[in-house]
C-alpha positions, 0 to 999 in steps of 0.5 A, a space after each residue: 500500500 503506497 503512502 499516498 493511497 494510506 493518505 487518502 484511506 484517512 482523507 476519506 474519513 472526513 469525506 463521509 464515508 461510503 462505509 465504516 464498520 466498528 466505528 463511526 466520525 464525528 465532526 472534530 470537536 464534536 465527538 461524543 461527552 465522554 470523561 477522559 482516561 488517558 490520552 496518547 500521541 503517535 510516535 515511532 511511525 513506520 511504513 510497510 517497508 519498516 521506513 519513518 513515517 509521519 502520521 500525527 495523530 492523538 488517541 483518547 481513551 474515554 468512558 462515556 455515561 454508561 461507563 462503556 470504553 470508547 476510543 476517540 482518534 483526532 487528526 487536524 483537519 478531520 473528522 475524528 474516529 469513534 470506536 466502541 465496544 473493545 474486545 479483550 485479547 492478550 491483556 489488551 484492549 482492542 479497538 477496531 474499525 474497518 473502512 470500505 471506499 466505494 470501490 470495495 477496498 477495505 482498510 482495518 483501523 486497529 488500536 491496542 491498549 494495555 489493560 494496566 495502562 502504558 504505551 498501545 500501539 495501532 496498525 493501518 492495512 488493507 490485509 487482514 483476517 476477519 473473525 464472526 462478530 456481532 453486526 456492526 463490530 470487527 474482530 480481525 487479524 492484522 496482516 502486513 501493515 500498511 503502516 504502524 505507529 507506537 501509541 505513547 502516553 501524553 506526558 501532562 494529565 488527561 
């Protein structure tokens, strides 16, 4: 996956994608009330290749009303990415999403969070496994990246 189209694949967010499945976009600034966690930059970017890669984006990890884990992901410029309904895997919280533009090209969001806290992790691509879910989640399996980023906590209070 060429480093133009994985830009597009995120340009598209704010674009009102044809398809989402997993999450959803809110408006930035506008994201769901929900009280903070955590937050996190991404850090350590790479490609496909394992070459740097810049990719600037900060992950929230909130709790909304009903005291249900929610992912907020806010990139300047675009809408934000909403993901609920974590699964848990390997003592990590596992956030997934996948994309479908209108010519059936599907990309998986994928963000990892340990469960007792610390540095997460996210992978962007277009090869991965899909596993049964109930309607309207994903349960996937990352295959070769796209590109991957550390998910580091931010240094001041959430």
């Amino acid at each position: 996956m060429s480093r133009a189209w994985v830009g597009l694949a995120f340009l598209s967010l704010g674009c009102g994608s044809p398809s989402l499945t997993g999450g959803e976009t809110a408006p930035s600034g506008r994201e769901p009330p929900a009280r903070r966690i955590a937050s996190f930059l991404t850090t350590g970017c790479v490609d496909s290749a394992g070459g740097p890669l810049t990719h600037r984006a900060r992950v929230f990890l909130t709790e909304d009303a009903a005291k249900r884990r929610v992912l907020v992901v806010a990139r300047a410029s675009q809408d934000s990415l909403v993901l609920r309904d974590p699964r848990s895997e390997a003592k990590e919280s596992v956030f997934q999403a996948i994309l479908e533009d209108t010519a059936g090209v599907r990309v998986l969001h994928d963000y990892r969070l340990p469960e007792q806290g610390g540095a997460g992790r996210m992978a962007i691509t277009t090869s991965f496994t899909e596993s049964p879910a109930k309607p309207g989640q994903v349960s996937a399996q990352v295959g070769r990246l796209a590109f991957a980023c550390r998910l580091t906590p931010e240094e001041r209070a959430p």
